[in-house]
N, C-alpha and C positions, 0 to 999 in steps of 0.2 A: 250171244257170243260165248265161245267157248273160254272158261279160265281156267286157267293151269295154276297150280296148286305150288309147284316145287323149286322156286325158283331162292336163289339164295346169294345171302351176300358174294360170297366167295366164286360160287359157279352160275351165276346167271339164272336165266336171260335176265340181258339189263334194260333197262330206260334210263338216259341220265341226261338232264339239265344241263347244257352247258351254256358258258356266255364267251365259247370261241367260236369266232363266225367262220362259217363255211369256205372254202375258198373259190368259192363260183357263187358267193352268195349275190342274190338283186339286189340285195339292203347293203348300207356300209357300218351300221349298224345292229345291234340284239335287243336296243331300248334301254330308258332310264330304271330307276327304282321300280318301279310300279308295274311297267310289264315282265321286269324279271322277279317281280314277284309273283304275279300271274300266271307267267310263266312257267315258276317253281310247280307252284299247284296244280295247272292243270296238267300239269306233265306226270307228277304223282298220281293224280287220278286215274290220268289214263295208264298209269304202270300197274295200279290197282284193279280196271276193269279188266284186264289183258294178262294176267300174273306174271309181271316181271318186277326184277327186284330195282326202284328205283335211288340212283345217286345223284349227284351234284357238280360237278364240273366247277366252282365257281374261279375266274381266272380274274378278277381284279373291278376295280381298281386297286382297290386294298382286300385283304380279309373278310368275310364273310361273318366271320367267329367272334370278330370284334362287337356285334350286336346279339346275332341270332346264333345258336347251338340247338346241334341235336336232340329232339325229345323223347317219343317214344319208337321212333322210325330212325335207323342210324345211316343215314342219306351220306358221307364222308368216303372220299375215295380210299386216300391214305393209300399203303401199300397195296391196292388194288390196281394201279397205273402199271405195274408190270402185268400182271391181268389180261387189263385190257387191250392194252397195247400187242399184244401176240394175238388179238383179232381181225384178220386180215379184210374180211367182208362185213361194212355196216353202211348206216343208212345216216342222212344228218338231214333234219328238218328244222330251215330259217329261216321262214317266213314270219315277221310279228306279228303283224293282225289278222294274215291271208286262214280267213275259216275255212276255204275253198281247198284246205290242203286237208281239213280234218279225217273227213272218209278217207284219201287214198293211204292217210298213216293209219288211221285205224285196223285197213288191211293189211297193211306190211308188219305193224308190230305182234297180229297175231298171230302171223305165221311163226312157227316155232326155228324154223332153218334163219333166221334171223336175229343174232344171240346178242347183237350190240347196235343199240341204233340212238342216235344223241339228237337234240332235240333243243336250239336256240331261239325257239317260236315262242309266242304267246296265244296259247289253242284255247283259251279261256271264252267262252259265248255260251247260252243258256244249252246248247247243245250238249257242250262238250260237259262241265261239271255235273249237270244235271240228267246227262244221259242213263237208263237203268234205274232210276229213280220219278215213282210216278206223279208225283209234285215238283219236279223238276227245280224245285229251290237249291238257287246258288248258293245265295249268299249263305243258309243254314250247311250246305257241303265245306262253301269255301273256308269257312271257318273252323270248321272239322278238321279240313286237312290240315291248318295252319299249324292249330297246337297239335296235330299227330308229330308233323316235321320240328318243330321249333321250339325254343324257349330262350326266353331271354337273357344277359348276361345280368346278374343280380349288382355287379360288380364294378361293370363296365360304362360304355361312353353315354347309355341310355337310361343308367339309376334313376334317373328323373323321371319317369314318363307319369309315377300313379299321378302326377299333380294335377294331372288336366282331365279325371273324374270330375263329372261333375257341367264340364263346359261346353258348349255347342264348338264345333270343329265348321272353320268357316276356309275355306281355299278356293282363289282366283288364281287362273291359270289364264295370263296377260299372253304368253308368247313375244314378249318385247326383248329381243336379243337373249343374252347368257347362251348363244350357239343353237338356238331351236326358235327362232324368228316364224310365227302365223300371228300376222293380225288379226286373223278371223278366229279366235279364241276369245279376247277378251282384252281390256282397257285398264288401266292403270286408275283413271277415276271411277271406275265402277264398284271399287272396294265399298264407297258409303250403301250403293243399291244391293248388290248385294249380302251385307251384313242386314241390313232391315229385310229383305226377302226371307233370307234366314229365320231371323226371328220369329217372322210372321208362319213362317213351313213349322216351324218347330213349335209354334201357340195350334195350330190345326193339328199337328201329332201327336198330340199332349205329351209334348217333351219338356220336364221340367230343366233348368239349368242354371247356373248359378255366376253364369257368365260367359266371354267371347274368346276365343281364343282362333286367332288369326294368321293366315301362310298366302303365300305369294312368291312369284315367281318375279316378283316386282318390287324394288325396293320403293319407289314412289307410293305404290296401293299398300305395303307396311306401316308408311307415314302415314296415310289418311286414315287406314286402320285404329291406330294408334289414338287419333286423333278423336275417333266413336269410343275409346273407353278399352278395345281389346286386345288381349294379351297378346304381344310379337316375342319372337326370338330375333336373337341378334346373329345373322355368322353367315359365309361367303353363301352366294347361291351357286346351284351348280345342277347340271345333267352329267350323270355317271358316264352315260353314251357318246352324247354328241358336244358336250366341252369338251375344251382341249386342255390337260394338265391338268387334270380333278385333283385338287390339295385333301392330303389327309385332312385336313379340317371341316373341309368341305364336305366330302365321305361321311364322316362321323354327324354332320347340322343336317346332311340329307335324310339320314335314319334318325336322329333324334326329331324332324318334324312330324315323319310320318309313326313314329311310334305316339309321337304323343296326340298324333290325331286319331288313330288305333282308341286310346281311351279315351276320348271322350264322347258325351252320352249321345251324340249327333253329329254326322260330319253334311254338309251342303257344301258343293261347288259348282263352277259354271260352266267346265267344259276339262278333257282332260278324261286321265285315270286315275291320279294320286291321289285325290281324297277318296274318291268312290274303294278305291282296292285300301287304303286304311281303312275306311268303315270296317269293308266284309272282314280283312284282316282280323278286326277286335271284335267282330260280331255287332256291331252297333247299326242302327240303324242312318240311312242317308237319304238324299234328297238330290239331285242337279238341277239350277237353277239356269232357265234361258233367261239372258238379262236383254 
């Protein structure tokens, strides 16, 4: 693939993240935490394999700024919206999981007559990060790109997160209400199986650890959690997407789990993307556990 070298904040061409949905979108949704985080990345990636200069859209619930900030990549639209906005021809790809869209973006974004195309997908699969790359490892990309784009607020709602070096990251993903109802995910008593699956994944990986630290979509599997010894948080649950009325509170316990599963020296879960996209997130190594 051919990359173009010139592209710039100011004058394009862009690629930009955005979490406004299309208005002929399939989905009613862009996704929770976890695929716009994905999202974020592999949408940088592919701004990178393509040379366009990649931004961020991000339209809420709250603030973005409030956890994550700019790293070495200045991703910020800022007075860029007048910009962009005088582009009369672009492209918007909304599809979350549909891979089946990745070749025909691939083709549209390298066309150069193409200076603005926005992008509320989740294009994230061994293809897409690992494309160009003969080892095709993600999670070593995914991680790359993270701290290229981000860095943490030192300051703000996530100062806590070094605590949880050190602990195995354990996340059940029940689907029991909170606005994303699948039985076929997982169980609210399955929190005891698996924490001891865990355990046992993380003795075959010679992952040493110094204890459990536990997430749930469940406040039930919290309790039982609790109840084996491992570390819970306390604070609303919520899907940034498909709740309804996400409380800044809520916002804020969403990014403090996942940052804090981000460090820790192993995350396992049962089904899902939020633990798995915290691992690659911190670079840690993971596991998913069929119970």
């Amino acid at each position: 693939m051919h990359l173009r070298t010139t592209a710039t904040r100011e004058g394009g061409p862009w690629l930009v993240y955005t979490t406004t949905r299309h208005p002929h979108s399939r989905r009613p949704w862009v996704g929770g935490l976890a695929d716009r985080i994905r999202g974020m990345i592999s949408t940088y990636v592919l701004a990178q394999m393509t040379g366009r200069y990649f931004l961020i859209n991000w339209t809420g619930p709250y603030r973005l700024d409030r956890h994550i900030v700019p790293h070495v990549h200045d991703w910020t639209i800022g007075n860029l919206d007048k910009v962009l906005s005088k582009e009369r021809r672009f492209i918007h790809y909304d599809s979350i999981d549909d891979a089946s869209i990745l070749d025909t973006c691939l083709e549209e974004v390298a066309k150069v007559e193409n200076r603005l195309i926005y992008v509320s997908a989740n294009l994230l699969h061994r293809g897409m990060v690992g494309r160009g790359r003969e080892d095709g490892f993600v999670e070593e990309e995914f991680h790359r790109a993270f701290r290229d784009l981000f860095q943490l607020r030192e300051y703000g709602p996530t100062g806590f997160f070094r605590d949880f070096d050190g602990l195995l990251g354990v996340q059940l993903r029940t689907g029991e209400g909170n606005g994303w109802s699948d039985p076929k995910m997982g169980r609210a008593e399955d929190a005891g199986r698996l924490i001891e699956a865990a355990i046992s994944s993380a003795r075959e990986m010679g992952v040493q650890h110094r204890g459990l630290f536990f997430t749930s979509d469940s406040l039930d599997a919290k309790d039982l959690a609790r109840l084996q010894g491992a570390l819970v948080l306390d604070g609303p649950i919520a899907h940034l997407d498909r709740s309804t009325d996400v409380s800044l509170e809520a916002f804020d316990f969403t990014f403090n789990e996942f940052l804090a599963l981000s460090n820790c020296a192993a995350v396992f879960n049962n089904s899902g993307a939020f633990g798995i996209t915290a691992a690659m997130t911190g670079g840690r190594p993971f596991r998913r556990i069929i119970l």
